[in-house]
Structures are given as structure tokens and as C-alpha cells.
C-alpha positions in Angstrom: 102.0 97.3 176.3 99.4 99.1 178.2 99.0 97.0 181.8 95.9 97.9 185.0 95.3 96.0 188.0 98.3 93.7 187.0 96.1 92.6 183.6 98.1 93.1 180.3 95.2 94.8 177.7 95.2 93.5 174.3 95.5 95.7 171.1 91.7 94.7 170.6 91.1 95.8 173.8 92.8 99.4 173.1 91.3 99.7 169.6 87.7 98.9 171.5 88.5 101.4 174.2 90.0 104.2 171.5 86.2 103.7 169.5 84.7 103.8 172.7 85.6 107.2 173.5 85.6 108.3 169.9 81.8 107.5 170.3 81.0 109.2 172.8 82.8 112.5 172.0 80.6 112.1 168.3 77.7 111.2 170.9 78.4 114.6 172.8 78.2 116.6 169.9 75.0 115.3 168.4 73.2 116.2 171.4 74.5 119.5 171.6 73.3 119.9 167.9 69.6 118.5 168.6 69.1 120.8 171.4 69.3 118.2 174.5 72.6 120.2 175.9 73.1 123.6 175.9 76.9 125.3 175.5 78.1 128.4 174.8 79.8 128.8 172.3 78.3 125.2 170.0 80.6 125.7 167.4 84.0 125.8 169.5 82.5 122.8 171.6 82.3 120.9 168.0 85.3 121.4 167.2 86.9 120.5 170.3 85.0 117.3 170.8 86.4 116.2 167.0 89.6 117.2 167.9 89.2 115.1 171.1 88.2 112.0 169.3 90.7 112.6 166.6 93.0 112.3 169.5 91.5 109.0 170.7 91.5 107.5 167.7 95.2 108.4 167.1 96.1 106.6 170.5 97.3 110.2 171.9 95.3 109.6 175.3 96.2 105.7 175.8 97.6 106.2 179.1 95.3 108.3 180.7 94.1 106.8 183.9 90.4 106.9 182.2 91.5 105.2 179.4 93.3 102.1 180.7 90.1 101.8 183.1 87.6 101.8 180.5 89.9 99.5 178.8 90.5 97.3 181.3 86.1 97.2 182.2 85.7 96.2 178.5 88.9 93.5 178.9 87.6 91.8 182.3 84.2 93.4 182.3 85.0 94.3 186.1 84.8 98.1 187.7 87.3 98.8 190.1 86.6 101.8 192.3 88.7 104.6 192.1 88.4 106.1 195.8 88.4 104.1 199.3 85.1 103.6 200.7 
């Protein structure tokens, strides 16, 4: 059981979050393939990005502090800010 700002997040919830950032690494690496962002080396930065949402998709980053707050935004649909004003 995953749990931010006292909310318990549902398995939907996770599943949502874990394509959510699967998406975006695949999003990542189609820009660096058209051309819109420049890397070094394109084909380690592929690789990386797969392995990354490979990782997301397996649940190997659940408790990272981005994760649970992403999860929590598409839960509640509330931000919370991460550093005092």
C-alpha cells in the first residue's frame, strides 16, 4: 500500500502512474529520434530510456518521491508543492 499526504493510492491509481511515466520515457525517445532533442550518444539514451520504462512498468520505482506525487495528482488531481514558499 503506497500512502502521500495521508491519501491511500489505489492500484489503478499506480497502474495509471507506472503508464504515465512509461509514456513519457517512450515520449523522450521519439523526440530524440525526429530531431527535436539533441544527445550524445542517441543510441545509449534509447536504450536507457526503455530500460527506464521497463523499470516503471515493472513497479521498480513505486516509491520514489516522483512517483507517489504524480500518483497522488492523478488520484486527487491536486499539486502539492514540494519547497516552502
Amino acid at each position: 500500500m503506497l500512502k502521500f499526504n495521508g491519501v491511500e493510492l489505489t492500484d489503478e491509481t499506480i497502474q495509471k502512474t507506472r503508464k504515465w511515466f512509461h509514456n513519457n520515457c517512450m515520449a523522450c525517445i521519439e523526440e530524440v529520434k525526429s530531431g527535436k532533442v539533441y544527445v550524445n550518444n542517441i543510441k545509449k539514451y534509447i536504450e536507457m530510456e526503455k530500460e527506464s520504462a521497463r523499470d516503471y512498468m515493472e513497479g521498480k520505482n513505486d516509491y520514489i518521491f516522483a512517483f507517489v506525487q504524480r500518483a497522488y495528482y492523478i488520484q486527487t488531481g491536486e499539486c502539492i508543492a514540494l519547497l516552502p514558499k
